[in-house]
Residue, then its C-alpha position, 0 to 999 in steps of 0.5 A: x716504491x718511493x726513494x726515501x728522500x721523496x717520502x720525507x719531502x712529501x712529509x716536509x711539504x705536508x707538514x709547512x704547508x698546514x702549519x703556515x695555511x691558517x696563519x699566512x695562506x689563508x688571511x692572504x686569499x681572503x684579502x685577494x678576494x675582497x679585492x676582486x669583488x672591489x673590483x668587480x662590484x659584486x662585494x654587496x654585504x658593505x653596501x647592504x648593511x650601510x644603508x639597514x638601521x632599525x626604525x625602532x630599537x628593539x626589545x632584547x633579553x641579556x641573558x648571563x650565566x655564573x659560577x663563582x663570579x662573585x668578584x666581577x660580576x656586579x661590574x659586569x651588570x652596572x656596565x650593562x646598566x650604563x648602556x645608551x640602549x633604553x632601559x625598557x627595552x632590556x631585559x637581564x636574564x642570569x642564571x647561577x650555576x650552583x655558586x659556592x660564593x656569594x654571586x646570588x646575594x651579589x646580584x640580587x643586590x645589584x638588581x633591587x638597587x637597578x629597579x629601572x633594568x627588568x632582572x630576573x635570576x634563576x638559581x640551579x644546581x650545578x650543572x654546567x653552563x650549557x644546562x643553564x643557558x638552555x634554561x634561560x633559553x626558555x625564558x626568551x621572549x624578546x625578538x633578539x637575545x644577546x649573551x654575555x659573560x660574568x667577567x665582560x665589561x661593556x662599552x656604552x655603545x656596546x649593546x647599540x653596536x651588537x644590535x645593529x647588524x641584525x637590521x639586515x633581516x639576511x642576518x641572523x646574529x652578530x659577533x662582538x669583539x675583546x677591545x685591546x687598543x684602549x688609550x687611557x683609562x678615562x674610556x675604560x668601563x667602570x674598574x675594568x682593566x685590560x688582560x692579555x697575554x702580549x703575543x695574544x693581542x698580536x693574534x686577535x689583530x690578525x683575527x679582527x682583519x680575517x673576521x672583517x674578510x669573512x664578513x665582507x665575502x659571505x659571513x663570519x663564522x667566529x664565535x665570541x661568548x663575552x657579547x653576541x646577538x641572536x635572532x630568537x628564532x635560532x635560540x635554541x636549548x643546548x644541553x649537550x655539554x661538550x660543545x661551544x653554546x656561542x658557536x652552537x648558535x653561529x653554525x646553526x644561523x649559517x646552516x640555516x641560510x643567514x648571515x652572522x655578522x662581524x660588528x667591530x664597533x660592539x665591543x667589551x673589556x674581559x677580566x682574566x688571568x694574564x698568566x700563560x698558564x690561564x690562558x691555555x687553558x681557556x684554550x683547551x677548554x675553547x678549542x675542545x668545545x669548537x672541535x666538538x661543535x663542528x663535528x655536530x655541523x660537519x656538513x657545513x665542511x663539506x663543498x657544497x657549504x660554499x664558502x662557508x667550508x673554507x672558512x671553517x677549513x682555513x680559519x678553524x680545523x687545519x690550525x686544530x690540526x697544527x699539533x699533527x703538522x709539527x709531529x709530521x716534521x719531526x717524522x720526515x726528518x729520517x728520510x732527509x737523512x741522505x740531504x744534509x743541508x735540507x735535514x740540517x734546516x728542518x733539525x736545527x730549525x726545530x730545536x731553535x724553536x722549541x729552545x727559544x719557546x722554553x726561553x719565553x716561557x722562563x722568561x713569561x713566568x718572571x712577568x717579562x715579554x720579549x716580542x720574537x720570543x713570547x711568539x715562539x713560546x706563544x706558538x709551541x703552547x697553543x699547539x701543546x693547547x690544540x694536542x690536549x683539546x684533542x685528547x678531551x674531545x676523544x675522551x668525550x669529556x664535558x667542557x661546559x664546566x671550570x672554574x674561573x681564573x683568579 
């Protein structure tokens, strides 16, 4: 029978290892590995997508799902609109999910005022945006099928940018990325403004280095709904409400044998809440469908998925399960009782974090931000996030319908 000092450093080890893998260990073995392949000359995917680019820029469908956006999204379709993509080679496909508001009228204006811009509307009952994507997902005729969200604002160069990756016939969609590094408001789209919660931005920096990784050393397996491309030979209908309809798409082109793609230059401008309540809440929802998606493509966790497991493994479920790591802590703590010094650290360590999360929360709710502070309150909701998604996805609770932020 172990002694039970054994037990609780077993269980504290457990417990630091899951909570800094996704966020130190992991960003570091990729980098290694993009370094060895450097060196080895073996990192091709730079190489090969240098030198693809489209003869002809191809025809692509837009397709947009809406529900109560009628504040936002006529700015959405003009930024679309302002793309230096030829017009007669875009398509809008959007569909209502049973607006309350006046988002039809609002985009049935838009369009008859943008006659040169194909548009096409479909108006369904409420049923939730997995439903009504998968309707638009049968009015695809186009070779390629970029998505977006209501709330999204485009750069010019935006649908160029997404586009262009899948060149390379090894690559079967393309992920876009939410700009943040704006410097000034003349290179904003139209009436957009940039929303994010302070330690959020930290974290997207650090997603944009690990997605540009995964790109380098097989494929991204990051999903991103406000712009992403996809071959329409992967489109397919989606009705199960409990997943993710971007990320669906990402691991079935993985599953499949294709690459996705990590295109930094295809970026957009989200319109949220600011509010760190909005925000986990779009995280519940996101990481409960993210969790759901990847039990439907658990086989791409398994070793024989190469590096794709890893991925999934590193980039997504270990940190789903950073709720688990944090209990384990408090569980380990008994059996360090007879090590003061070791109990003294993992105790006191424990309640200055969590004292100095409700300090960033106090603070956050009076709209100010301090750096060290906001990432521990940032960190503690995230993983009070991550508990919650669990509970949905074990509820089996739909997460295709909200309502959005103000």
């Amino acid at each position: 029978m172990p002694e039970p000092l054994t037990i609780g450093f077993v269980l504290l080890t457990i417990a630091v290892v899951g909570i800094v893998f996704p966020h130190v260990v992991y960003p570091v073995t990729l980098r290694l590995i993009v370094v060895l392949r450097d060196l080895l000359k073996t990192n091709k995917h730079d190489a090969v997508d240098e030198r693809m680019s489209w003869s002809e820029l191809p025809r692509v469908d837009i397709l947009l799902s809406a529900y109560n956006e009628e504040a936002v999204i006529a700015r959405c379709l003009s930024s679309i609109a302002s793309s230096d993509y030829p017009h007669q080679q875009m398509r809008l496909l959007i569909g209502d999910d049973g607006s309350t508001d006046q988002t039809v009228d609002v985009v049935r204006t838009w369009a008859a005022e943008h006659a040169d811009l194909p548009c096409e509307v479909t108006v369904l009952p409420r049923s939730g945006k997995n439903a009504v994507v998968a309707t638009l997902t049968e009015k695809i005729s186009a070779p390629i099928v970029v998505y977006t969200d209501a709330d999204a604002q485009w750069f010019p160069n935006s649908l160029r940018a997404i586009v262009a990756p899948l060149a390379d016939p090894e690559v079967g969609a393309s992920i876009g990325r939410s700009r943040y590094d704006v410097p000034s408001e003349d290179a904003m789209p139209p009436s957009a403004r940039l929303d994010a919660v302070a330690s959020e931005v930290s974290y997207r920096k650090l997603e944009e280095v690990v997605h540009t990784m995964e790109g380098q050393i097989a494929s991204t397996i990051a999903s991103y709904g406000a712009l992403f491309a996809l071959r329409t030979t992967h489109a397919h209908a989606i009705r199960d409400s409990r997943v993710a309809d971007d990320w669906v798409n990402v691991l079935r082109c993985v599953a499949a044998g294709d690459r996705v793609a990590y295109a930094y230059d295809a970026a957009t401008i989200e319109l949220r809440s600011t509010s760190l309540g909005g925000e986990v809440r779009r995280t519940i929802r996101t990481a409960a469908a993210g969790m759901s998606t990847v039990w439907q493509y658990r086989k791409l966790l398994l070793p024989r998925a190469g590096w794709f497991a890893y991925f999934l493994w590193g980039h997504k479920v270990v940190r789903w399960l950073s709720p688990v790591f944090l209990v384990v802590l408090i569980v380990a703590l008994p059996f360090l009782l007879s090590d003061p010094l070791v109990f003294g650290v993992v105790f006191y360590g424990q309640a200055v974090l969590y004292a100095v999360a409700l300090l960033g929360y106090a603070l956050a709710r009076q709209g100010q931000h301090l750096p060290l502070i906001s990432q521990a309150t940032y960190f503690v909701a995230m993983n009070w996030a991550f508990a919650a998604a669990w509970w949905r996805v074990v509820r089996r609770t739909s997460m295709d319908r909200w309502t959005p932020e103000a």
